[in-house]
C-alpha positions in Angstrom: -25.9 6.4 -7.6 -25.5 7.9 -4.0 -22.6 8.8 -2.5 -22.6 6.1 0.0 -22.9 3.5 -2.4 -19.8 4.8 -4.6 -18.4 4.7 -1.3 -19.3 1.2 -0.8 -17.8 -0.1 -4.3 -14.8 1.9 -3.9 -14.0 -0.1 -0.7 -14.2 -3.1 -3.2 -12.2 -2.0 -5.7 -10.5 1.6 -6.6 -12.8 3.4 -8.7 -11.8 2.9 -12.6 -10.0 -0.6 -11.9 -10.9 -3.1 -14.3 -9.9 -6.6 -13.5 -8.9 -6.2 -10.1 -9.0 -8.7 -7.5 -10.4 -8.5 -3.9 -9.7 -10.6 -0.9 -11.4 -10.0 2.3 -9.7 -11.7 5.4 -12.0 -12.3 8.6 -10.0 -13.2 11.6 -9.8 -12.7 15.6 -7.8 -10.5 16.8 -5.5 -11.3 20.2 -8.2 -8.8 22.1 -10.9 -11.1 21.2 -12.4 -9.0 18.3 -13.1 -9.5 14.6 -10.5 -8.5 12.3 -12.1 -7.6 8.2 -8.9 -7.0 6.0 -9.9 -6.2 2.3 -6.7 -6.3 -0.2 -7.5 -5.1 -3.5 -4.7 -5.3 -6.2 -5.0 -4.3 -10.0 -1.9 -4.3 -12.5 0.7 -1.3 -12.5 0.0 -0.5 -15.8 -3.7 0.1 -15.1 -3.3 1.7 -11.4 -1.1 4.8 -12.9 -3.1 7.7 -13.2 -1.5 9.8 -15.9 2.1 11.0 -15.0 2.0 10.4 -11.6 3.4 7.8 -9.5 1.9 4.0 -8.5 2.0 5.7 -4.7 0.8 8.9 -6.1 -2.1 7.4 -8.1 -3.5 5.5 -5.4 -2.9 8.5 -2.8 -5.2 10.5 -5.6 -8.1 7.7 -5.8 -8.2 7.5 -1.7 -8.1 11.2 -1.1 -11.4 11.5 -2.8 -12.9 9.1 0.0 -10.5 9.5 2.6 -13.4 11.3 5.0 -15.9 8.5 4.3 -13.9 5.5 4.9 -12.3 7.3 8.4 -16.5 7.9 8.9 -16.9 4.1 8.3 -13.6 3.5 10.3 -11.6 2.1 7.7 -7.8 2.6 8.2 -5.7 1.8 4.4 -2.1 1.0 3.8 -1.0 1.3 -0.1 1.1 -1.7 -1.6 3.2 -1.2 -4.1 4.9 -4.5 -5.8 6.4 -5.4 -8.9 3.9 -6.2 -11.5 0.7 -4.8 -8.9 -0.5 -2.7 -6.4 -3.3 -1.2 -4.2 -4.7 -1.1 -1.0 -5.4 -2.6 1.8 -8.4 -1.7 3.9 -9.0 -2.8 7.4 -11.6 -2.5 10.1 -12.3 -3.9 13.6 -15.9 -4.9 15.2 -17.0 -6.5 18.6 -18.7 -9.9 17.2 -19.5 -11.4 14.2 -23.1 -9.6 13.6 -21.2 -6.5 14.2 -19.1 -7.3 11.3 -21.6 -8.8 9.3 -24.4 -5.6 9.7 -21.2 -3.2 9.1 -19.1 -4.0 6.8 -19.1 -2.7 3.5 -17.5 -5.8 1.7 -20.5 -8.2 1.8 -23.2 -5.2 0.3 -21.3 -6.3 -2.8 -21.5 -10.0 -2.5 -25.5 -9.8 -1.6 -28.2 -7.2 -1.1 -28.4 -8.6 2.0 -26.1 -10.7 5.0 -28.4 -12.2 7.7 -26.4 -12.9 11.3 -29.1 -13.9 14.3 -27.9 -15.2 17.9 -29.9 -18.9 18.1 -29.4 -21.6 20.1 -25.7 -20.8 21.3 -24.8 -20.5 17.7 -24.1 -17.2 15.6 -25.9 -18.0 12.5 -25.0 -16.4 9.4 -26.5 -16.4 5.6 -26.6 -14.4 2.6 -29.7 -12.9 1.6 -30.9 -13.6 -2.5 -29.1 -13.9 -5.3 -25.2 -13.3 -5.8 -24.8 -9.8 -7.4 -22.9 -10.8 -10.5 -20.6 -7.9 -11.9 -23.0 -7.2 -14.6 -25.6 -6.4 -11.4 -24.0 -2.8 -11.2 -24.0 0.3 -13.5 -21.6 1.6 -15.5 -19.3 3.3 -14.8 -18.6 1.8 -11.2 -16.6 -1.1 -11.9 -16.5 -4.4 -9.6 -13.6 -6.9 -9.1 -13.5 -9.6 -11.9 -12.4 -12.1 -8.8 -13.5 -11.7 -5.3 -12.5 -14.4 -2.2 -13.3 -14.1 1.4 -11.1 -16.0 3.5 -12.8 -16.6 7.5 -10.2 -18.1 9.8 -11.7 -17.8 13.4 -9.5 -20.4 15.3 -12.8 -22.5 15.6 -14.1 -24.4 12.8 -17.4 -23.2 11.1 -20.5 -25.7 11.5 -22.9 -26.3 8.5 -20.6 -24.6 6.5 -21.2 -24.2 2.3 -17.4 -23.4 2.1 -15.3 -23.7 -1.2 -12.5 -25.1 0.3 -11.4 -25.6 3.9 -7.3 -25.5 5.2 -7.8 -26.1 9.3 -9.9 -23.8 10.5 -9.7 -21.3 7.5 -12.5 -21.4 5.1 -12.6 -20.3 1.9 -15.6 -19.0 -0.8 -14.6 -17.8 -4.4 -16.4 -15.2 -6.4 -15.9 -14.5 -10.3 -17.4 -13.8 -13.5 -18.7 -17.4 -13.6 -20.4 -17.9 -10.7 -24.3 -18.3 -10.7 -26.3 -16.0 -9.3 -28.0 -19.3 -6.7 -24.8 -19.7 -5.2 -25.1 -18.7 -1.2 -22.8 -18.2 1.5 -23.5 -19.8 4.9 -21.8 -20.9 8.0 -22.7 -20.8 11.5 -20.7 -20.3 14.9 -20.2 -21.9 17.8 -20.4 -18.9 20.2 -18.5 -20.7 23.2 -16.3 -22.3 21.2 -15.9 -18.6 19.9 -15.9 -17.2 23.3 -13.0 -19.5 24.3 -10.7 -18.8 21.1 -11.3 -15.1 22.5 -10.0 -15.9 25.7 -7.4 -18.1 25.0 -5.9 -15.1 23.1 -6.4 -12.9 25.3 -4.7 -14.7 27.9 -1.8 -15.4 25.7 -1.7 -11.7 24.9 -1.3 -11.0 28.6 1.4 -13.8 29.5 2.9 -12.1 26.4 3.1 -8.8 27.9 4.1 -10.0 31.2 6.8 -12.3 30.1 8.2 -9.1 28.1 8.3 -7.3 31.2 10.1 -9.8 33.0 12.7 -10.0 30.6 12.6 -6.0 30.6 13.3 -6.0 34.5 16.1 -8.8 33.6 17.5 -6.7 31.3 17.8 -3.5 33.5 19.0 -5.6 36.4 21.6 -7.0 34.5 22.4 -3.8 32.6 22.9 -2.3 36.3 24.9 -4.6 37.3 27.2 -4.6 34.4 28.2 -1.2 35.3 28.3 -0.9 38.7 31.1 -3.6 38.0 32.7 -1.3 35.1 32.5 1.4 37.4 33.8 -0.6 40.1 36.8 -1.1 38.2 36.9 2.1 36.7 37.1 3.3 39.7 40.4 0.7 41.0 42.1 1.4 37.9 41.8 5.3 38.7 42.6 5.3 42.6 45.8 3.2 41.4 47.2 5.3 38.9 46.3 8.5 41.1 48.1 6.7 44.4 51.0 5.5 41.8 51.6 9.7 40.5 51.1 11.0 44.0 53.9 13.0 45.2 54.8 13.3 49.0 55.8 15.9 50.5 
């Protein structure tokens, strides 16, 4: 197995996990981009790697990647809770077939993830048959439960979902699914475009409200002691005029 590839299944679950779960979250970003956020979670008992720490452990399986997910761009946070813990991986792309021809998370859904521009619609499909966990060699071990979660802001047309909450849809993945089952969905790309700019217009009357209250702040703050000082100032002059002495 190359490199890359043990790369690739360690973004879907920490090498040695058994039983783990992965969830990959798709979403838009407020600067109009897609957002791919992979949490993978195993038990404490079977994170801890010998003596060490549930931090330290999963500090020790990252570092042996570390330079191959930052090549990929993946940043990570480590989770630690009370009866698991893991990683999260995230990563950032332009458009959907960005995503979809990057990301490492759907190599281990499919051999293959299709995404063509047609028609004013990004159109995506899996390619083949799902890779079921008995698909890869030993040792490298796969999550017995995968789900990817898309929430766009738009809703997904021609859609083969699993479950759909608003505009967040929802395809599960275990040791029981058939190999036939597909993933495929396609996108609106100006209903898309306008999600982007909505946000990105929000994000900026964000940012200039804050600033507005900023100035508010400083103005008032200003004010507030040029009146202290004001009075400072009274109270001073009278008990210096009140202890002067003539002569």
């Amino acid at each position: 197995m190359t490199k890359i590839r043990k790369v690739l299944l360690f973004i879907i679950c920490i090498i040695l996990f058994t039983g783990c779960t992965a969830t990959e979250k798709v979403s838009l970003t407020d600067d109009g981009k897609i957002k791919e956020n992979v949490s993978v979670m195993e038990k404490n008992a079977d994170v801890l790697y010998g003596s060490s720490t549930l931090e330290e452990s999963i500090e020790q399986y990252l570092s042996e990647y570390e330079d191959a997910l930052r090549v990929r761009k993946y940043s990570y946070d480590i989770k630690i809770k009370d009866e698991e813990s893991g990683a999260v991986l995230t990563n950032t792309y332009d458009d959907m077939c960005s995503f979809i021809r990057k990301t490492s998370f759907s190599q281990y859904l499919y051999k293959k993830f299709n995404c063509a521009f047609k028609d004013g619609y990004y159109v995506v499909e899996s390619s083949g048959e799902f890779l079921r966990k008995d698909s890869f060699e030993e040792p490298w071990k796969v999550p017995d439960k995968i789900i990817l979660k898309i929430d766009l802001g738009v809703n997904l047309e021609e859609n083969n979902a699993d479950s759909v909450n608003k505009t967040t849809y929802t395809w599960n993945f275990d040791t029981d699914t058939p190999s036939s089952k597909e993933i495929k969905f396609k996108v609106n790309k100006s209903k898309l475009d306008g999600e982007k700019e909505r946000r990105i217009k929000e994000k900026q009357e964000a940012k200039t409200k804050k600033k507005i209250i900023n100035a508010f702040i400083l103005i008032f703050v200003i004010i507030i002691l040029a009146v202290v000082s004001y009075f400072v100032y009274k109270v001073l002059k009278k008990k210096y005029e009140n202890n002067k002495i003539d002569y």
